[in-house]
N, C-alpha and C positions, 0 to 999 in steps of 0.2 A: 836832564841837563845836557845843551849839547856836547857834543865833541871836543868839536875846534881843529877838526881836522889840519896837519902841516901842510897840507899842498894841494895841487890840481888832478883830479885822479886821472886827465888826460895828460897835458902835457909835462906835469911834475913840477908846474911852476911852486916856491915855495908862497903860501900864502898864512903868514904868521897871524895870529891872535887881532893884529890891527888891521887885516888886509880890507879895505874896503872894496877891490875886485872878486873879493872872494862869493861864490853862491852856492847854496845849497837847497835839494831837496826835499818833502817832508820824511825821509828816511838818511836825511843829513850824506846825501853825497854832494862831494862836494866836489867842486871844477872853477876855475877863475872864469871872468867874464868876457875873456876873450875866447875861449872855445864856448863857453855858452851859446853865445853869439855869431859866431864864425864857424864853428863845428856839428855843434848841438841840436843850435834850431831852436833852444830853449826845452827842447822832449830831452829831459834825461835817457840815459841807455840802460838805467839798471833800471829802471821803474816804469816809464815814460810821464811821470808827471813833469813838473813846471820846475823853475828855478824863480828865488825870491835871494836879494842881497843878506850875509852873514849877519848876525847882529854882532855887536864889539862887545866880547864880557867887561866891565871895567875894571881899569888897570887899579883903583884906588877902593881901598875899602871904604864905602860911604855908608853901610850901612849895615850891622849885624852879620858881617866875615863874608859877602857876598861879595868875592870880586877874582881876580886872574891869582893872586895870590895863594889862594887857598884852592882854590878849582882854576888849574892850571889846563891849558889846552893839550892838544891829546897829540904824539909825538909818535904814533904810529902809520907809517905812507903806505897809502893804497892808489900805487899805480898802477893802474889797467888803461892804460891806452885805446882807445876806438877806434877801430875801420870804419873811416868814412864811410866808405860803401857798404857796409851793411846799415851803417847807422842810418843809413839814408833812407833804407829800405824800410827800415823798421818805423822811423818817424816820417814817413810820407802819411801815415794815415791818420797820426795825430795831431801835425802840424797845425793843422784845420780848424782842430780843438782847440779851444781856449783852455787852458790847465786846470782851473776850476770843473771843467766838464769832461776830464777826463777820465 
């Protein structure tokens, strides 16, 4: 199940349970979509795979206790901020890459 991490692990934006800027990797880091985009390059720095949008756990239990109620999002911040310049360094050679082929 994932996370639901609270924020942006770069710039500590918070990004709640409904954040539709929010994205994450398949190792669920997560970063809002503006350093994605703006910072990132889309190459994660812990991994260098891709970023895909959060899914929304739902707020309502519709079905057999599966919702935010019961699997509450995870209230633990992992802020680690990126140097651009290394990040740069590092995603120059994946950028290329489509994330799929990374």
């Amino acid at each position: 199940m994932l996370e639901l991490r609270p924020g942006c692990e770069h710039c500590n934006k918070a990004l709640p349970p409904t954040a539709l800027e929010a994205r994450i990797c398949s190792y669920e880091c997560t970063f809002c979509a503006d350093c994605v985009d703006r910072v990132l390059g889309n190459v994660c720095p812990n991994c260098g795979g891709g970023f895909t949008p959060r899914p929304i756990r739902p707020a309502h239990d519709w079905k057999d206790g599966n919702f935010l109620g019961k699997d509450p999002a995870g209230t633990r911040v992992k802020h680690r901020p990126v140097d651009p310049a290394t990040h740069a360094a590092f995603a120059s050679r994946l950028t290329s890459l489509p994330p799929r082929d990374r």
